[in-house]
Structures are given as structure tokens and as C-alpha cells.
GUSE-618935 format. One record per residue (C-alpha): residue in one letter; x, y, z. Coordinates in Angstrom, 2 decimals. Example, Ala and Ser with C-alpha at 12.3 -4.5 7.8 and 13.67 -1.06 7.14 Angstrom:
# GUSE-618935
> r / u / v / w
> a / 12.30 / -4.50 / 7.80 .
> s / 13.67 / -1.06 / 7.14 .
END
This chain:
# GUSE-618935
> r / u / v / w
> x / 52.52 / 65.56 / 25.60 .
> x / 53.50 / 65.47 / 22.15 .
> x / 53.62 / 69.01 / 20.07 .
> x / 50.73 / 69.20 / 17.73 .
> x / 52.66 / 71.99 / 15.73 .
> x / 55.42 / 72.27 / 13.21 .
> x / 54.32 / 69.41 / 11.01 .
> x / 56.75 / 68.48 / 7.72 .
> x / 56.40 / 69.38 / 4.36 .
> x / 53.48 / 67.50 / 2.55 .
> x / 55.35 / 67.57 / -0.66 .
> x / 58.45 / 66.05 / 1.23 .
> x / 57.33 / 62.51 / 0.63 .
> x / 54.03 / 60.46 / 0.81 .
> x / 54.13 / 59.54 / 4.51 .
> x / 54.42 / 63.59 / 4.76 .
> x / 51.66 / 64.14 / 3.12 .
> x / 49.68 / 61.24 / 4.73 .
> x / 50.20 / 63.04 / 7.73 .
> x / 49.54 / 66.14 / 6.75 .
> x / 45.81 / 65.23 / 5.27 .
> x / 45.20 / 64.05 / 8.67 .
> x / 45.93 / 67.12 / 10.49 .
> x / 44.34 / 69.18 / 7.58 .
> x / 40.87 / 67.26 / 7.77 .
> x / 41.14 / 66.74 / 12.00 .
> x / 41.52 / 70.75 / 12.46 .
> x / 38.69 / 71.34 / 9.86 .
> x / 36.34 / 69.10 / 11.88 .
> x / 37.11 / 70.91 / 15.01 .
> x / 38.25 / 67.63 / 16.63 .
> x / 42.09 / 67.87 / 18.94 .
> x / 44.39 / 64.66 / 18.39 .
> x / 43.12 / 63.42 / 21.58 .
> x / 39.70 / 63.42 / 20.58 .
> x / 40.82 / 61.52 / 17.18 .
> x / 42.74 / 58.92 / 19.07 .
> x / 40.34 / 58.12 / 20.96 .
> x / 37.80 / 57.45 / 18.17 .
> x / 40.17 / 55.78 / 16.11 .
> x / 41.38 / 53.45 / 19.39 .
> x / 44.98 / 54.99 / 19.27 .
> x / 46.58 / 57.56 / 21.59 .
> x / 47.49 / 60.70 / 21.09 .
> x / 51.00 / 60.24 / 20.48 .
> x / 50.49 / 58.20 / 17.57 .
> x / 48.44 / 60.66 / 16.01 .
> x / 51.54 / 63.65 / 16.47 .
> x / 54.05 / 61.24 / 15.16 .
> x / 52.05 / 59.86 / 12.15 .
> x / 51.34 / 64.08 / 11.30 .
> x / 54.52 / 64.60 / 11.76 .
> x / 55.79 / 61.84 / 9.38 .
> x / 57.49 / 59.89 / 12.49 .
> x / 55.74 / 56.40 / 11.95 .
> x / 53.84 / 54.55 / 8.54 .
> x / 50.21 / 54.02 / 9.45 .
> x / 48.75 / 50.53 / 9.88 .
> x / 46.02 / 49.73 / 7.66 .
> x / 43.93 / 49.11 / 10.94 .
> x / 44.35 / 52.77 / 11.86 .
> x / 44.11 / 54.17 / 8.42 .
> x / 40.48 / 52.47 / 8.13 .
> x / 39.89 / 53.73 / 11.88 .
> x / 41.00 / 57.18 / 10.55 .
> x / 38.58 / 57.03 / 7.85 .
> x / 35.29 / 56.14 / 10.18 .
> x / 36.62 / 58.51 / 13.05 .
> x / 36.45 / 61.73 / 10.87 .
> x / 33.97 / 60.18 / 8.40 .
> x / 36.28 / 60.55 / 5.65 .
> x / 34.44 / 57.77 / 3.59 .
> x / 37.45 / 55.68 / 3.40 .
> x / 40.12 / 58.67 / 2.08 .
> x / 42.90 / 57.24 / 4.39 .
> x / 42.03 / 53.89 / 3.52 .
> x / 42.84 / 54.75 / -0.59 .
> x / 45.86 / 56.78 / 0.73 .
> x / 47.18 / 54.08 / 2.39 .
> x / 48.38 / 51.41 / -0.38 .
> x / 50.79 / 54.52 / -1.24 .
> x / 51.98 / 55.20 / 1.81 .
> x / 53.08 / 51.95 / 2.22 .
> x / 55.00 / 51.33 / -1.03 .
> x / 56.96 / 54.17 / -0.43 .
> x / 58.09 / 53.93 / 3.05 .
> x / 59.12 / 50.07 / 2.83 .
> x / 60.91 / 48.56 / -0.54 .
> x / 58.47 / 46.24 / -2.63 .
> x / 60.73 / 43.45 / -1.84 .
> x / 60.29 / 44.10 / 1.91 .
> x / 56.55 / 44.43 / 2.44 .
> x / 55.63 / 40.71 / 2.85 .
> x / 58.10 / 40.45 / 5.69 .
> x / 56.60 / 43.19 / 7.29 .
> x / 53.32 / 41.91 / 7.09 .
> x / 54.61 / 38.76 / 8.45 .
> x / 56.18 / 40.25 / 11.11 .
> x / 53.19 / 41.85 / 12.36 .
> x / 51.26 / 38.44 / 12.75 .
> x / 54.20 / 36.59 / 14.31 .
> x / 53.94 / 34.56 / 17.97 .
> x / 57.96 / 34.26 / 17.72 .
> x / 60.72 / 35.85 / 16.30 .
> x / 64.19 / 34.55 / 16.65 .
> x / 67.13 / 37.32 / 15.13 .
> x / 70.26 / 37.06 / 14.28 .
> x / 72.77 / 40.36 / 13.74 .
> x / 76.59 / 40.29 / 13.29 .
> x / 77.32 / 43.80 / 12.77 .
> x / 74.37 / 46.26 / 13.92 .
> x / 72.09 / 46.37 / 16.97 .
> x / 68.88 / 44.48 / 15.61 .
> x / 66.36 / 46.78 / 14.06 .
> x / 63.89 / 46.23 / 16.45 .
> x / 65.63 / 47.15 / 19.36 .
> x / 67.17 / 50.52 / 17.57 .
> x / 66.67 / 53.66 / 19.20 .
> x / 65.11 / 56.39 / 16.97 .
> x / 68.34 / 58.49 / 17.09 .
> x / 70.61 / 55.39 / 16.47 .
> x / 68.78 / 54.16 / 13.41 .
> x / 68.93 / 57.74 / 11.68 .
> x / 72.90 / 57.33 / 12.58 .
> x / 73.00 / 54.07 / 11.22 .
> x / 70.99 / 55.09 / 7.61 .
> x / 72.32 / 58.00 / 7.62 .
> x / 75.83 / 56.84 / 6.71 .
> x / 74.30 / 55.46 / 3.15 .
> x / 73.24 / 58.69 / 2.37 .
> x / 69.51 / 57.47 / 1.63 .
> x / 67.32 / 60.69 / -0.21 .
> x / 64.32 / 59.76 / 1.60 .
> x / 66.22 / 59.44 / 5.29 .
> x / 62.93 / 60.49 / 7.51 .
> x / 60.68 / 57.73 / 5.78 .
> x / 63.03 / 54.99 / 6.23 .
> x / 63.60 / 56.19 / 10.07 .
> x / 59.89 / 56.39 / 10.25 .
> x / 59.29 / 53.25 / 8.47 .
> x / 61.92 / 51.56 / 11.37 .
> x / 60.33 / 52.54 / 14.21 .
> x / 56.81 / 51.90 / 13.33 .
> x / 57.92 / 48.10 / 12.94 .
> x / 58.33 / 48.24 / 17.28 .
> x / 54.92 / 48.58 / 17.26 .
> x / 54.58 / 44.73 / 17.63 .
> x / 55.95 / 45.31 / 21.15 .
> x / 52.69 / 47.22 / 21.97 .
> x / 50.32 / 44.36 / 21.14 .
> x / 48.32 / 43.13 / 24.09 .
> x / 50.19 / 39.87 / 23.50 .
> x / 53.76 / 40.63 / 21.82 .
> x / 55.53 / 38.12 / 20.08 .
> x / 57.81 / 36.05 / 21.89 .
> x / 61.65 / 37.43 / 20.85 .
> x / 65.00 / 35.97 / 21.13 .
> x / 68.06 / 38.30 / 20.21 .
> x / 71.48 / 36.91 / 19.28 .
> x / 73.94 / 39.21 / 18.15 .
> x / 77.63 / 39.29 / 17.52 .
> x / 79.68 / 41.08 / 20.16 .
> x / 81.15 / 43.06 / 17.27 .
> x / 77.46 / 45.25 / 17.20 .
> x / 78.82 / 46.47 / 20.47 .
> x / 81.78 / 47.26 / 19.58 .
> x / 80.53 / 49.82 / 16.59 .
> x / 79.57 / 53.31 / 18.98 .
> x / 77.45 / 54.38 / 16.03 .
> x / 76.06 / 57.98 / 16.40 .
> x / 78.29 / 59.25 / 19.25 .
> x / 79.16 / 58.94 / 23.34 .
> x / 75.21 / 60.17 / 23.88 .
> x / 73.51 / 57.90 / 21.10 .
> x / 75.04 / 54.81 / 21.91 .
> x / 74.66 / 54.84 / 25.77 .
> x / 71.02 / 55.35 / 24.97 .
> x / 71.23 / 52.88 / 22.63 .
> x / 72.79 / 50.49 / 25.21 .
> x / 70.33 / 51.81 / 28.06 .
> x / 67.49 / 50.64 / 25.71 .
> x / 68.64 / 47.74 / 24.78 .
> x / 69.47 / 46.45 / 28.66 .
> x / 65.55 / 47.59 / 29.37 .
> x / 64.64 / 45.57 / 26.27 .
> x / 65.86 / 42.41 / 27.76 .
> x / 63.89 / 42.69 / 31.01 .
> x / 61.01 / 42.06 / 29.53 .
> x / 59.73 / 38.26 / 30.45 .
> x / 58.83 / 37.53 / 26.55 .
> x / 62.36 / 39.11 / 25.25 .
> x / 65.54 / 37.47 / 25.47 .
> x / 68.81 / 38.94 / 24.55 .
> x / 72.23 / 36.74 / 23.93 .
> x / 75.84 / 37.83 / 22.82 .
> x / 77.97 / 35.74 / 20.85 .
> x / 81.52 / 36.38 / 22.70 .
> x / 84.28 / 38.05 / 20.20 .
> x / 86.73 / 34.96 / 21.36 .
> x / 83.83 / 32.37 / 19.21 .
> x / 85.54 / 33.11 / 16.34 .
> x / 83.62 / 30.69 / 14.09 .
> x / 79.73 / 30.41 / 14.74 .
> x / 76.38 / 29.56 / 12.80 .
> x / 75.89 / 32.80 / 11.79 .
> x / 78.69 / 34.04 / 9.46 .
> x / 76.65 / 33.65 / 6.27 .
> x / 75.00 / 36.91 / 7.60 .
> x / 71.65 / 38.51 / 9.91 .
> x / 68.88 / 36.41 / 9.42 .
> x / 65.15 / 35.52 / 10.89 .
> x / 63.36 / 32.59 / 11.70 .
> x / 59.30 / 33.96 / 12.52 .
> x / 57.04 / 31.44 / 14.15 .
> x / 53.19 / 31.95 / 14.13 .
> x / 50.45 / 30.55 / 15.80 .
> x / 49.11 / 28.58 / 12.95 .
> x / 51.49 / 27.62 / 9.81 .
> x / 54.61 / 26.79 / 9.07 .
> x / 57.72 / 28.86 / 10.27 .
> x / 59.42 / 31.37 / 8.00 .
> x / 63.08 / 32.20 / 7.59 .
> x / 63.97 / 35.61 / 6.17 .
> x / 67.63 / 35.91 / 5.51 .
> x / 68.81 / 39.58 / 5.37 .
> x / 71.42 / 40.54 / 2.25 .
> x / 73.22 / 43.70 / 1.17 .
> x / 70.79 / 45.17 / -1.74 .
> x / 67.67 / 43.30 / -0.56 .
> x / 66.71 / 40.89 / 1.95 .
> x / 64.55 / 37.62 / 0.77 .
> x / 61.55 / 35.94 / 2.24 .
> x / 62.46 / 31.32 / 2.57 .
> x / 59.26 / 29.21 / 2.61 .
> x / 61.24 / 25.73 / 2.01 .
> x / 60.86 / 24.07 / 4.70 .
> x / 64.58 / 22.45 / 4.69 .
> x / 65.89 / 25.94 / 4.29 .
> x / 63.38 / 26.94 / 7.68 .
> x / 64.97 / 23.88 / 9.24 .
> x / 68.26 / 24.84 / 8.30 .
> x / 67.79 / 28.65 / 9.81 .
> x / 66.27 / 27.00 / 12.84 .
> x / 69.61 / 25.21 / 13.52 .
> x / 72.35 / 27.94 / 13.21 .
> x / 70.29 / 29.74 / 14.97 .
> x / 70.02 / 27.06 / 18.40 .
> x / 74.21 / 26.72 / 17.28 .
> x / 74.25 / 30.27 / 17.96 .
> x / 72.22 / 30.18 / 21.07 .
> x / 74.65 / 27.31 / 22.22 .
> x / 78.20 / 29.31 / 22.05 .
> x / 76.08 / 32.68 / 22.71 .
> x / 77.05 / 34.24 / 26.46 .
> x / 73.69 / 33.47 / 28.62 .
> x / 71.33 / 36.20 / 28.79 .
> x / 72.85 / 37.28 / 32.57 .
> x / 76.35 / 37.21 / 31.07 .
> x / 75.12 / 39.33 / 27.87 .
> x / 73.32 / 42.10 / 29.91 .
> x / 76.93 / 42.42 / 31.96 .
> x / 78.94 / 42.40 / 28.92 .
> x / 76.41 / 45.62 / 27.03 .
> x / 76.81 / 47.03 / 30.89 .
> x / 80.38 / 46.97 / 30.57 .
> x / 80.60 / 48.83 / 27.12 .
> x / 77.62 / 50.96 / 28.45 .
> x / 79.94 / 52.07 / 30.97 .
> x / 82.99 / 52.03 / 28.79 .
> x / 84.42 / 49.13 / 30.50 .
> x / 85.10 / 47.64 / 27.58 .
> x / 86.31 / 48.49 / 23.92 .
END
């Protein structure tokens, strides 16, 4: 069970203090986290890590918040804040799109794909830019993983460049983890996960990561990933055009069998 102690500064950032409003009103009704979650239909692991600034509240659960401790919709007006602090303005309608996709098909050359970062290897990763608000942004990552925890999660298909394996971020101990996860990841019967083989030295992806998100009604949407900001493509020939490097990719890509070997190997430190 998750500590309910030794909560973050409120002052430290908005998601901080988010958090810390919660536990502030929740011990001054008298009510434990596991009598919250279960009035606000979460579990009582969500409610540690959103106190302790580890994961952005949905707007769901912020409203949920609100009518479990009869707050008369404080969370709710907190919310809007939280949320344009822990994600970039640019980066928000992706997000919501991402949380109301049946498909996502990703592309990454250099990195293991956000969503299938471990908690320790995405503060190794952003820690290397030297971010001043590191513990949001960490947050802010792993609360996007929640879309594996719907009762139906997307459908996911994960290419990435053998080169992502070949980057140990964080250490010996944070990237066999990292592997470990990412092997478990792609046993799951709605998640594949492909490698693109160092010796394909040209491929459909070179222009960079990208994102094709497919929903149950509407059009597809590409989001194409960049080095200051990412941006959201509606076109439809631009869609079509991300929806064809990415079945190029699939095509040279090692077969999902062949890829879970090949992270094995480097798990092991078979290979270099």
C-alpha cells in the first residue's frame, strides 16, 4: 500500500498544490484515501500519487473529487490550472486526443516511446535537459499510461529504431527495468511492439517520431513530434501520408517475435 505521508511542497508547483488541497480537505473530513477512492471510483493508489504530485488529475476525477468530499466543485476550478502547467499549451489537444483514441500507431528513432517509459527512465531521460519543473513533467508522463487502464485500451502498435536500444539511459538497473517493462508491454493481445533492425539503414521514418491516432468515429490524426514543440496534422493527405511510412516501417521492422528476442538480447547484455 502506498504511503499516505511525506507529501511535496504545495508551493513547489500547481500539481503540488493540487495534491496537497486534496489531502488537506480529505484529513479535515475525517475520510482515509481508501474511503475517497472509493467515492470518487478510483483506487487508493491514485489518490497517494496525485497528493504526492506523481500523476495530473483527469477532469473526470477532479469533478469526482469535488462530489466525493462535497467540495462544491473546488477541484473542478483547480483543475484548468493544473493542467496548463503540467503539459505545454501546444501539447494539450494531443493529450486530449490521446485519451479518446481506439488506435495508436508510434513511431520513435531515438528514445523508448513515452508510453511505454518506466517512471525512473523518463526522469533519466528529462532529466538530461535540465527542465526547472522536472517532477511535473515526470508526473505529467506517466499519467498519459493511464489509457492502458481503460476497460477497453486502445489498440497500440510500437515501431522503434533499434538505436532506442542501444541508448542505456539511466544506468545497468534503469534500463533492465526499462527493458523488463517494455518485453511485458508487448504481451499484451491489444499491444504490438516492432524493431526496425540497425542494418535498415534507410526507412520511412527518418524525418523523425511521429503518431498516427485512430478513433472510433472521425477521421484519423497524425501528430508529428519536433525538437521545441510537437504539432497536431488534420489534412487528410498529410494523415495518409503518416499512415504510409508508418506500414513502410512495419514492412522492414523485425516481426514482433524477432523484436522481443532482439530487447531480450540487450536486456541480457547480449548485445551492444
Amino acid at each position: 500500500m502506498t504511503a499516505e505521508t511525506d507529501a511535496p511542497d504545495p508551493t513547489s508547483s500547481l500539481l503540488a498544490f493540487f495534491g496537497s488541497e486534496l489531502e488537506r480537505i480529505r484529513t479535515a473530513a475525517g475520510v482515509s484515501q481508501g474511503e475517497c477512492a472509493a467515492e470518487a471510483h478510483t483506487t487508493q493508489s491514485m489518490i497517494s500519487k496525485i497528493e504526492h504530485a506523481c500523476r495530473v488529475p483527469s477532469e473526470d476525477l477532479a469533478r469526482d473529487l469535488d462530489a466525493a468530499l462535497k467540495t462544491g466543485g473546488h477541484f473542478l476550478r483547480l483543475y484548468p490550472l493544473v493542467i496548463k502547467y503540467a503539459y505545454p499549451s501546444w501539447f494539450l489537444p494531443f493529450i486530449e486526443l490521446e485519451r479518446e483514441a481506439t488506435s495508436m500507431r508510434v513511431f520513435e528513432s531515438q528514445i523508448i516511446p513515452g508510453l511505454l517509459q518506466t517512471e525512473d527512465y523518463a526522469r533519466a531521460m528529462l532529466t538530461a535537459v535540465r527542465p526547472d519543473n522536472l517532477e511535473d513533467l515526470v508526473a505529467a508522463r506517466m499519467s498519459r499510461q493511464e489509457v492502458f487502464e481503460r476497460p477497453m485500451p486502445p489498440r497500440m502498435w510500437f515501431v522503434m529504431d533499434e538505436q532506442a536500444l542501444r541508448r542505456p539511459i539511466g544506468g545497468a538497473d534503469v534500463w533492465r527495468v526499462q527493458l523488463e517493462s517494455l518485453l511485458k508491454a508487448g504481451q499484451s493481445p491489444r499491444t504490438v511492439i516492432q524493431v526496425v533492425p540497425r542494418k535498415v539503414v534507410a526507412h520511412g521514418g527518418l524525418a523523425g517520431p511521429f503518431t498516427v491516432l485512430g478513433f472510433e468515429e472521425g477521421a484519423d490524426v497524425l501528430y508529428v513530434d519536433g525538437f521545441s514543440q510537437g504539432r497536431t496534422a488534420l489534412d487528410a493527405s498529410e494523415v495518409a501520408a503518416g499512415a504510409h511510412a508508418y506500414d513502410l516501417l512495419k514492412a522492414v521492422a523485425l516481426s514482433p517475435e524477432e523484436s522481443a528476442e532482439l530487447i531480450g538480447g540487450y536486456m541480457e547484455g547480449r548485445k551492444s
